[in-house]
C-alpha positions as CSV (number, residue, x, y, z in Angstrom):
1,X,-4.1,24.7,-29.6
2,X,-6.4,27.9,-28.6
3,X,-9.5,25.7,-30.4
4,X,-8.8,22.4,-27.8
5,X,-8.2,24.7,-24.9
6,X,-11.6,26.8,-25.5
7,X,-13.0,23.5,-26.1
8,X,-12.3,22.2,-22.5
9,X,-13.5,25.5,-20.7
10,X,-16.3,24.6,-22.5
11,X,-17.0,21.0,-21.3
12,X,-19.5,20.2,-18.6
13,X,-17.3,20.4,-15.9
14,X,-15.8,23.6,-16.8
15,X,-18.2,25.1,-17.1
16,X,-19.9,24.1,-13.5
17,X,-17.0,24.8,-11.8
18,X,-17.5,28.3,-13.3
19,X,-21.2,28.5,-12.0
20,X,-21.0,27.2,-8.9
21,X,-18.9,29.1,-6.2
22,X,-19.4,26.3,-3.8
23,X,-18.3,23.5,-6.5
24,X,-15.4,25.2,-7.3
25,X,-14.3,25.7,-3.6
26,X,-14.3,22.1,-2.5
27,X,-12.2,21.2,-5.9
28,X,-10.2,23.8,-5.2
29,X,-10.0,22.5,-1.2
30,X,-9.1,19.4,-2.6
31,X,-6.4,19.8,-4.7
32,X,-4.7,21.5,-1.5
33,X,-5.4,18.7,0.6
34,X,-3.4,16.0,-2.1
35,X,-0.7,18.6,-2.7
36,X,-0.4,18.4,1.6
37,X,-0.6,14.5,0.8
38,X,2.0,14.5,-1.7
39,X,4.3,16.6,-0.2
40,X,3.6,15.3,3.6
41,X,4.7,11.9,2.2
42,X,7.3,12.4,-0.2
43,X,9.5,14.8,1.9
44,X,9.8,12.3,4.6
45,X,10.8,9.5,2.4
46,X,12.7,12.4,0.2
47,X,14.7,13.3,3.7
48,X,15.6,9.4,4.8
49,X,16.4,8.2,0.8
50,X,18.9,11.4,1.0
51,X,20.6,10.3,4.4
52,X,18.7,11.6,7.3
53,X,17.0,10.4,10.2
54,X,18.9,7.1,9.8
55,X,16.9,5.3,12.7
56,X,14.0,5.1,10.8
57,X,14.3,1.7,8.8
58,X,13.8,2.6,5.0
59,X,12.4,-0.7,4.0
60,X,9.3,-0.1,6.2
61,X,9.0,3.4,6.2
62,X,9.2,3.2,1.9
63,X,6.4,1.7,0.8
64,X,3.6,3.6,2.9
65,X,5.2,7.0,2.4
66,X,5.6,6.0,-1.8
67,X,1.7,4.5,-1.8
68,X,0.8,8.0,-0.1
69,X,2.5,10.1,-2.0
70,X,1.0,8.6,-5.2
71,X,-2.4,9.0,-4.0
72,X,-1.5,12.9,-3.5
73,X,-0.1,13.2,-6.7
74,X,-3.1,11.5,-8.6
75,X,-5.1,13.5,-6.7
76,X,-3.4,16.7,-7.0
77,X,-3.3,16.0,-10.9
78,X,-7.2,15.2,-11.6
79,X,-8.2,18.2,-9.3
80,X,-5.3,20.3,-10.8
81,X,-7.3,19.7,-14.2
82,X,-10.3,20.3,-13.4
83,X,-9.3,23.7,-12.0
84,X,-7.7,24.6,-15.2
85,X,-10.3,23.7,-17.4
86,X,-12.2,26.5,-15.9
87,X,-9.4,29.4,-17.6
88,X,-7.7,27.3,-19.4
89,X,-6.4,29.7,-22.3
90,X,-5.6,32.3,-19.7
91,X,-3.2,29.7,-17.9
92,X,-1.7,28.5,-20.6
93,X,-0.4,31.4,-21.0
94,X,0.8,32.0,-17.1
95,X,4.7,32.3,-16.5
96,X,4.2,30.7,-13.6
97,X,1.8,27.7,-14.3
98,X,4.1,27.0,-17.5
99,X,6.8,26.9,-14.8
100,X,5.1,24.5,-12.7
101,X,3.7,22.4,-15.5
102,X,7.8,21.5,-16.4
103,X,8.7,20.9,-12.2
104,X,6.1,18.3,-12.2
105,X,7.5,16.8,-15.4
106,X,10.7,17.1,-14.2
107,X,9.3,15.4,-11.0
108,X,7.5,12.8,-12.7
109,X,10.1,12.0,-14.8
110,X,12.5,11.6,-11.5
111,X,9.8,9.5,-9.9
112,X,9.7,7.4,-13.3
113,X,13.9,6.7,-13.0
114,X,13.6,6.2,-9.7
115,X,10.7,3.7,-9.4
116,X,12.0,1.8,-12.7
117,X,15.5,1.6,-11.1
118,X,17.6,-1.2,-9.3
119,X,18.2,1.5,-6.7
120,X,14.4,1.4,-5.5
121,X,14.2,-2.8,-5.6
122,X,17.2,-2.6,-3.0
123,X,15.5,-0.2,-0.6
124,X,12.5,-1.9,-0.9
125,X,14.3,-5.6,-0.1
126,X,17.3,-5.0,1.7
127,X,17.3,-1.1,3.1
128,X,20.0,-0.2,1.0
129,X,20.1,3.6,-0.3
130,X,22.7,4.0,-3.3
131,X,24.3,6.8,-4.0
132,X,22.6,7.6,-7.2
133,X,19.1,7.1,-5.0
134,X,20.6,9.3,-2.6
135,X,20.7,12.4,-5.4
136,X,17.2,11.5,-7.1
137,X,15.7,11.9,-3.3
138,X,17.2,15.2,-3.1
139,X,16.5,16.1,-6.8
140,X,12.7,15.3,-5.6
141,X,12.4,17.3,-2.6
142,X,13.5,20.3,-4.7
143,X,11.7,19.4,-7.5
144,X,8.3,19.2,-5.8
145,X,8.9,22.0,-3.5
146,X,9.3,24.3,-6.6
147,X,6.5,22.7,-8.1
148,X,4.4,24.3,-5.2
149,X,6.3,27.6,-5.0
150,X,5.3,28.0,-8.6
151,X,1.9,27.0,-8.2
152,X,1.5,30.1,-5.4
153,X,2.5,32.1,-7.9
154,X,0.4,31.7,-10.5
155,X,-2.0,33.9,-8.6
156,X,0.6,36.9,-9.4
157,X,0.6,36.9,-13.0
């Protein structure tokens, strides 16, 4: 595992990232801006799916927040990879980015029962929020809160 992970701080990319203070800033700047996109759309959605703000109908308000918060998290997940190919041996070995690696597992996974669901075809068709939906909602706002909470403290390890 040591051998593929010098390997990629080794690769191209890495390795500019390393050289250029600049480079490395705006990846860097980027992967804040889709974490604010991911987590700008999916606590919204995350709030309403779990029974607040009521008023705001779910069918409409669903699909844009979902489609944004997708965006974010492919976003946050390419620049997230490029940033640890640059010390990618030394975060392996992070408490803290191991910890956030399994929250957004755990978060994709959610996202994965949610989106493959009944639950989701219901909201999406008819504005119906099940129970079960309800929990995943809440499971997600915790889930990718964490997620973030971890990734600040990476920095402390």
């Amino acid at each position: 595992m040591i051998d593929i992970l010098e390997w990629l701080s080794a690769t191209a990319p890495a390795v500019a990232l390393r050289r250029s203070g600049t480079l490395y800033m705006f990846i860097n700047a980027a992967h804040i801006l889709a974490i604010g996109l991911l987590i700008g759309a999916i606590l919204p959605l995350d709030l309403r799916l779990a029974g607040f703000f009521r008023k705001v109908p779910v069918e409409i308000l669903a699909p844009f927040l979902s489609r944004a918060a997708g965006v974010g998290l492919v976003a946050a997940i390419v620049t997230g990879f490029c940033l640890f190919s640059v010390r990618a041996v030394e975060y392996a070995g992070n408490p803290a980015f191991l910890a956030k690696l399994c929250l957004v597992a755990l978060g994709l996974l959610n996202l994965s029962i949610v989106h493959l669901g009944r639950g989701w075809k219901m909201v999406l068709s008819l504005g119906i929020v099940q129970p079960g939906l309800r929990f995943a909602a809440a499971l997600s706002a915790v889930l990718w809160i964490a997620a973030v909470i971890a990734g600040r403290w990476i920095g402390f390890f």
